[in-house]
C-alpha positions in Angstrom: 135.8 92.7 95.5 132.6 91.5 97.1 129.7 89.7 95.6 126.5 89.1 96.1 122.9 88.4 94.3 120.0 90.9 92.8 116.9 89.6 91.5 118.6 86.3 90.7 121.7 87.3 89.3 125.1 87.6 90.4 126.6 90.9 91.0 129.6 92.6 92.0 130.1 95.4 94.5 133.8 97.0 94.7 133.0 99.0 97.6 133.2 102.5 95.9 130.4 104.2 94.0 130.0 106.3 90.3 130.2 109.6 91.0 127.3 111.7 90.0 127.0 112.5 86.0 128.2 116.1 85.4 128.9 118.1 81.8 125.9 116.9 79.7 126.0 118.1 76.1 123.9 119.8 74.3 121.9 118.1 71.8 118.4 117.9 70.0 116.3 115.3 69.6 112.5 115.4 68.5 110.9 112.0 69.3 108.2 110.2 69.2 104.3 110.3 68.6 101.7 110.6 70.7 100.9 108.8 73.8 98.8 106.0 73.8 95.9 105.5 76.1 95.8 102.7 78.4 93.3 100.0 80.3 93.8 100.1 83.7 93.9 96.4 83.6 96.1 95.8 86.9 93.3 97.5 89.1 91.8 94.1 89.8 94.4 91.9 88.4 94.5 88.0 89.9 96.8 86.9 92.8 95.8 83.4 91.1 92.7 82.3 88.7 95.0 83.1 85.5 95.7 79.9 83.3 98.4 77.6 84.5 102.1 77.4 83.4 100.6 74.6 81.1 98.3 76.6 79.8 99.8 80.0 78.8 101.0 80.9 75.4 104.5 79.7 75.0 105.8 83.0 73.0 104.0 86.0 74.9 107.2 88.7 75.7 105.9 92.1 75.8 108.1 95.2 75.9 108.0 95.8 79.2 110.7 98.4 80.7 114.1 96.4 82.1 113.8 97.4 85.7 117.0 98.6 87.7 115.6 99.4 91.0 117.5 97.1 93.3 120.0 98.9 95.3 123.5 98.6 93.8 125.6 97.8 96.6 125.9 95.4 99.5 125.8 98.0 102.3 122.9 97.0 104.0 119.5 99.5 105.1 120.4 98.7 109.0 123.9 100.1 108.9 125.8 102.8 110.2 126.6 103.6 106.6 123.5 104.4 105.7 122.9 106.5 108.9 126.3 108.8 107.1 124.2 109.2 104.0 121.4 110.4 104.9 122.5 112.6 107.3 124.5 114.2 104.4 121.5 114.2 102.6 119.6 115.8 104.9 121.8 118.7 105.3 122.2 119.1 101.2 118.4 119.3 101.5 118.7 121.7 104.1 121.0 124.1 102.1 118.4 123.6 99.2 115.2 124.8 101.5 117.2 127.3 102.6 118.0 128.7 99.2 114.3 128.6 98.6 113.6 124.9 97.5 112.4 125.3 93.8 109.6 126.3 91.4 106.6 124.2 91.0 105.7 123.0 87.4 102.3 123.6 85.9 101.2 120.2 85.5 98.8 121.1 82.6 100.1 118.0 80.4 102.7 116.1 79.6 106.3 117.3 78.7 108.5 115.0 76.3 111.8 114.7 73.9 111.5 117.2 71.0 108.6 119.2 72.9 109.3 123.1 72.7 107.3 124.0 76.1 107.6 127.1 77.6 107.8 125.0 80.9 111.2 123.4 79.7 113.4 126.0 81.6 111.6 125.4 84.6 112.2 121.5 84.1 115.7 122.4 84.1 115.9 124.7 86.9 114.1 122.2 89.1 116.3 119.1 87.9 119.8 121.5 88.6 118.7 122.0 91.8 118.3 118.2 93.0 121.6 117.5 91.1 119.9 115.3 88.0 120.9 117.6 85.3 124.6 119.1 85.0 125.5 122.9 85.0 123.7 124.6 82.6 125.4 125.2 78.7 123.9 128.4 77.8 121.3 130.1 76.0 119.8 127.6 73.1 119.1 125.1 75.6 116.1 126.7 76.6 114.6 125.7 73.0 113.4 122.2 73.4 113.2 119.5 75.4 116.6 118.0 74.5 118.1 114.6 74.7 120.5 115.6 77.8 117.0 116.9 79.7 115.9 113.4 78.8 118.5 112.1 80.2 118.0 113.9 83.4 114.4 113.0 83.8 115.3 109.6 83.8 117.7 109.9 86.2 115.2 111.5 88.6 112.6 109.1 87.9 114.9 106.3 89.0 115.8 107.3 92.3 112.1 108.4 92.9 110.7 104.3 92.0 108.8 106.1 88.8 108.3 104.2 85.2 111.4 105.2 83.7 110.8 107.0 80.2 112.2 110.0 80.1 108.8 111.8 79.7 107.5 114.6 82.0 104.3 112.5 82.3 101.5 113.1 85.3 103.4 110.7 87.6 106.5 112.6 87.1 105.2 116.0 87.7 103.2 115.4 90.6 106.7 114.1 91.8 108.9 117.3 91.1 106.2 118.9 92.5 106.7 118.0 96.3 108.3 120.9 97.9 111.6 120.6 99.0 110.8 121.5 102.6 108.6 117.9 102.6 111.2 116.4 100.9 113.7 117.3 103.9 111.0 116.3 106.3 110.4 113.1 104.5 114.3 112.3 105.0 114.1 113.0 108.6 111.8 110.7 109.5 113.4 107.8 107.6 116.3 108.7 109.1 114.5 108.1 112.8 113.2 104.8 111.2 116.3 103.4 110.6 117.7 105.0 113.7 115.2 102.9 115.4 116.1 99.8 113.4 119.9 100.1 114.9 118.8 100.4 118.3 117.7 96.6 118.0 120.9 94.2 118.2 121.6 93.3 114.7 121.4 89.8 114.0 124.4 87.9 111.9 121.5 86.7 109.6 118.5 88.4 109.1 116.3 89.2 105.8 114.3 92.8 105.6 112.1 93.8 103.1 111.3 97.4 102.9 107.6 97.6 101.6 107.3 101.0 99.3 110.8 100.4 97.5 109.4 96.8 96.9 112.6 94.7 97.8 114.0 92.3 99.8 117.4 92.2 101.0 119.4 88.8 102.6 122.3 90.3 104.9 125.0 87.7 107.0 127.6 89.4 108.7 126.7 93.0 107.9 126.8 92.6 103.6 124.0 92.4 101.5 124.3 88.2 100.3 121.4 88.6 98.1 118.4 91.4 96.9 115.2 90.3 95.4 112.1 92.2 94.2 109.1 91.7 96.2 105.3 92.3 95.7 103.2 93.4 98.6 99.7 94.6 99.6 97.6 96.5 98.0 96.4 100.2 99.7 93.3 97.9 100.8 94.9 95.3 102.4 98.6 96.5 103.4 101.8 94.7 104.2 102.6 95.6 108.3 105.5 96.2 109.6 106.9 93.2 112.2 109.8 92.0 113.0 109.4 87.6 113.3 111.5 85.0 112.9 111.6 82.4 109.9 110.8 79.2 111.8 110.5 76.6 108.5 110.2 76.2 104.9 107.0 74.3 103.2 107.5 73.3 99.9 104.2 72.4 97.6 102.4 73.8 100.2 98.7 74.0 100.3 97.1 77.1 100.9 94.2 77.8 103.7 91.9 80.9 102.1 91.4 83.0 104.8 87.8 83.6 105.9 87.8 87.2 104.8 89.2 86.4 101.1 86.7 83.6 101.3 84.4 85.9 101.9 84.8 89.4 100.4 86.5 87.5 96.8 85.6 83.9 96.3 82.6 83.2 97.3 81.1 86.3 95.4 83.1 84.7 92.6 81.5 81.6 92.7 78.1 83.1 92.6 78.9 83.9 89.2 81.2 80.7 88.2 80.9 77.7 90.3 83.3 75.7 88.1 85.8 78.1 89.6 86.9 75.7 92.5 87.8 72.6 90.1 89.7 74.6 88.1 91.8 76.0 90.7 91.8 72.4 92.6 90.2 73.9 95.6 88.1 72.2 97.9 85.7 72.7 100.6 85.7 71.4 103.9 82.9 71.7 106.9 85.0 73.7 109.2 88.9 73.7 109.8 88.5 69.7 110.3 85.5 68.4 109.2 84.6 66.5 106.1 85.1 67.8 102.3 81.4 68.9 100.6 80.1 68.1 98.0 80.6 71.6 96.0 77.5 70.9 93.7 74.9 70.8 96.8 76.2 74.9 98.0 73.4 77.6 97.6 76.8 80.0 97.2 74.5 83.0 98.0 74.3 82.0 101.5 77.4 80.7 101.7 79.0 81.4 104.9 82.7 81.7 105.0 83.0 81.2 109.2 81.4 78.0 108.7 83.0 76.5 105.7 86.7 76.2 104.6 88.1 76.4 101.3 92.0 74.8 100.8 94.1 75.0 97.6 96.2 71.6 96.7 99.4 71.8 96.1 100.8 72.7 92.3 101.8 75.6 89.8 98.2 76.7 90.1 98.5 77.2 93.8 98.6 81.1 95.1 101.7 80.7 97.1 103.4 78.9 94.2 105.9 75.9 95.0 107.1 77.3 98.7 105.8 78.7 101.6 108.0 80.5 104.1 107.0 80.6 107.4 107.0 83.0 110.2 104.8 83.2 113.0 103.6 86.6 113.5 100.2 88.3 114.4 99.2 89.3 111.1 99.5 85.8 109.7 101.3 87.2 106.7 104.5 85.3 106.0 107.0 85.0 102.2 106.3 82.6 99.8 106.6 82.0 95.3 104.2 83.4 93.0 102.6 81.9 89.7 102.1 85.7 88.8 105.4 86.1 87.5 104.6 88.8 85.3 103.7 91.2 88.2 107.4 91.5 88.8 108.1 93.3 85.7 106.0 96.4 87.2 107.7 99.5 89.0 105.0 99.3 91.5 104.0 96.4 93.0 101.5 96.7 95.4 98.9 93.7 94.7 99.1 90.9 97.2 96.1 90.5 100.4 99.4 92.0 102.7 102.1 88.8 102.7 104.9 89.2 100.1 106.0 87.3 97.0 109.7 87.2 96.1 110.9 87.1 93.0 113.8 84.5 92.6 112.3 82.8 96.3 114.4 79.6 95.7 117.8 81.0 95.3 116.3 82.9 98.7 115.1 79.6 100.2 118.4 77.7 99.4 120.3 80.9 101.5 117.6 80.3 104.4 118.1 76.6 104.6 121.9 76.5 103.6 123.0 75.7 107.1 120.8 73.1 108.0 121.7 69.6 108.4 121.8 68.2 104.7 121.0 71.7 102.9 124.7 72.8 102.8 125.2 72.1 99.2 123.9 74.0 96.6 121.2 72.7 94.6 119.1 71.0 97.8 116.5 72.7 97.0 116.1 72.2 93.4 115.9 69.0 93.9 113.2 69.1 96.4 111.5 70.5 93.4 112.4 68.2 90.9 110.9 65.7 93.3 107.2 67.0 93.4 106.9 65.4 96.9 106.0 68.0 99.6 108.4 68.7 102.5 108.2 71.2 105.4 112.1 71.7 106.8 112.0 72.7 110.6 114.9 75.3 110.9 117.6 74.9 113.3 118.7 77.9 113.0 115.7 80.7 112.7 116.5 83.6 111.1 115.1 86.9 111.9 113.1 88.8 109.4 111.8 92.4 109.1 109.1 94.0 107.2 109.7 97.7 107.3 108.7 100.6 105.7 111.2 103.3 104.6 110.4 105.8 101.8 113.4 108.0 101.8 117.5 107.0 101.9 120.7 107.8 100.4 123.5 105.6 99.1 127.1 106.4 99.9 127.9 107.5 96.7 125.5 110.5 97.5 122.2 109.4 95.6 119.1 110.6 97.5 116.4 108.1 96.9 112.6 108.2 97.4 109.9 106.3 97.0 106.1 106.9 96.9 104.4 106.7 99.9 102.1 104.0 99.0 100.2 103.7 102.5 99.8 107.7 103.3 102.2 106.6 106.6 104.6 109.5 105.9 101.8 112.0 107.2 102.1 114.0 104.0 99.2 113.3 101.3 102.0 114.8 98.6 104.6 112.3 99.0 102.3 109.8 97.7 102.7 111.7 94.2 103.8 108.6 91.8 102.7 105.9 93.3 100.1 104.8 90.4 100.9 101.7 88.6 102.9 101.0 85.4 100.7 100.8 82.4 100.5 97.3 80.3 102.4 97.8 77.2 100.2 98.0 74.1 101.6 95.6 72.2 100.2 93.2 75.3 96.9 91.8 75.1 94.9 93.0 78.6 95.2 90.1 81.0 91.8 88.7 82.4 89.9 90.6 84.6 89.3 89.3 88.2 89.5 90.3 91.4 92.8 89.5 93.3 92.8 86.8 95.7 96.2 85.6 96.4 98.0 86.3 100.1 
């Protein structure tokens, strides 16, 4: 028995896997009332501007849906494992196109439990043939949309990164819509990415994070030591794929605004509320070293990024949170902690300005730093922390990191997974079908509305 951690808690992996759910019973169940409509709040939600830890409401828990999308086991993405499964994949796709794929669904409207919709036996047909819903149990089952077709749809929506509610809603359609020749093709060419990925030598540390499936995964000696959700960037402003190494770690960091988020997000902010900058504890400097201005004497509409600099001190309020991990690269995107913690709770998280916030980044940090000098013991690094004293650890011993983007794999218990294309780099414009955002939950009240600035 092997262990290792997901999103910050301790799992265990007995090298097998469940084998696929067959037999589903017949039953009815009418449900539920009618949709309700929803604010598209997280179009321009904040990377940071939203009140402090301090200030936020003590007793705010929204029903939000308890995610399971971390992968289950500790076989890693760059493994000759994986390269068995999706090859099986592939040919059980193959069979599947060569059978003739399956019928599209009209996407009219929605389909849900206790709907009778003449487009239920299609839902059914289309769900046999991927394998989400068992052999069929005869005639009455074509009356409604039952509780075992609910089941089903969940079970598709899982392994395709969709909000998991057992309706037939737009996101989900569009999804069972893809054809299953793209759907093969889509599995090729994941299957050359991580082809590609084993030609490198692999390291005996390294982290990846795959970008559309929105994870990160910490591997030492070819197991999975820890997974942890991840938020990237936005369609706008997109994570890249690299490969760099993890040089140090900077706790209570401060954070440099890059010129163009300087320019394209917080100076236009400031036009319209000046006060902005004390609240965040930012402050402006004449160029990279020159002396701090006085913030009250700036005509902000002529305000020119190139020439002045804007730096975020140190604290809860900052956008890269308590730590900064760094990695030299190009693209000057690097890892770091979050204030947002909310945004974690969503299915898709594409909102950053292209680095990557990790969800549980300390338990991540102590595995990056635990063979350094002095960091071998657990709990170094929460008491870093309970200092409040900034400290940048030079590493030792770099570890390799990868940011890569794979959209399609299988697990070796025979799941196919997919994910929604969220940067139109898989060459098909369908295989983006899904990728929209969770809606907030009712019950919430709307977060405030302002454009996103955090890395």
């Amino acid at each position: 028995m092997r262990y290792y951690f997901a999103g910050g808690q301790r799992r265990w992996h007995d090298g097998g896997g469940l084998g696929r759910l067959v037999g589903i019973c017949v039953a009815f169940l009418l449900a539920a009332g009618p949709a309700h409509a929803q604010h598209n709040w997280w179009e321009s939600v904040p990377g940071f501007g939203s009140p402090s830890y301090a200030e936020r409401p003590a007793e705010r828990t929204p029903k939000v849906e308890q995610l399971e999308d971390l992968r289950p086991n500790s076989i890693p993405w760059r493994s000759d494992e994986m390269l068995v499964a999706i090859d099986k994949a592939i040919q059980r796709y193959e069979r599947i196109v060569s059978a003739g794929g399956w019928q599209r669904i009209p996407e009219n409207k929605m389909m849900r439990p206790g709907d009778d919709d003449e487009r239920v036996p299609i839902l059914r047909k289309r769900l046999r043939v991927s394998g989400d819903l068992g052999p069929g149990q005869g005639y009455f089952e074509d009356f409604g949309f039952d509780q075992g077709l609910e089941e089903a749809v969940k079970r598709y929506q899982a392994r395709n990164g969709l909000r998991v509610n057992g309706r037939a809603d737009r996101p989900t359609l569009a999804s069972l819509n893809v054809s299953a020749q793209d759907r093969l093709e889509q599995l090729r060419l994941n299957r050359h990415r991580l082809a590609d990925l084993m030609r490198q030598q692999i390291e005996e540390r390294y982290i990846l994070v795959n970008v559309p499936a929105y994870q990160l995964e910490a591997v030492e000696r070819y197991e999975v030591q820890q997974r942890h959700r991840v938020i990237v960037g936005r369609t706008e402003r997109q994570t890249p794929e690299i490969r760099a190494t993890i040089k140090g770690l900077n706790f209570f960091p401060y954070w440099r605004v890059p010129d163009s988020v300087a320019q394209l997000d917080l100076i236009p902010r400031l036009m319209k509320e000046p006060e902005y900058l004390e609240k965040e504890k930012i402050r402006v400097f004449n160029g990279h070293n020159g002396p701090e201005l006085d913030t009250n004497a700036i005509n902000w509409s002529i305000a020119d990024a190139s020439k002045i600099k804007f730096k975020q001190d140190p604290g809860p309020q900052n956008a890269l949170g308590l730590v900064r991990i760094d990695m030299p690269n190009e693209h000057t995107v690097y890892m770091h902690d979050t204030p947002m913690k909310n945004l974690f709770t969503q299915r898709g998280r594409a909102f950053s300005a292209g680095c990557v916030r990790v969800q549980g980044v300390f338990e991540l940090v102590e595995w990056i730093a635990r063979h350094e000098v002095g960091w071998e013991r657990a709990g170094r690094v929460q008491e870093v922390l309970d200092s409040g004293q900034a400290l940048d650890l030079t590493l030792s011993r770099p570890v390799p990191v990868y940011f890569v983007y794979v959209t399609a794999w299988a697990e070796p218990d025979g799941t196919v997974q997919f994910r929604p294309d969220v940067y139109n780099r898989d060459g098909r414009l369908e295989l983006a079908a899904g990728r929209e955002r969770d809606p907030n939950d009712p019950t919430e009240p709307p977060l405030p509305v302002v454009k996103s600035l955090a890395p």
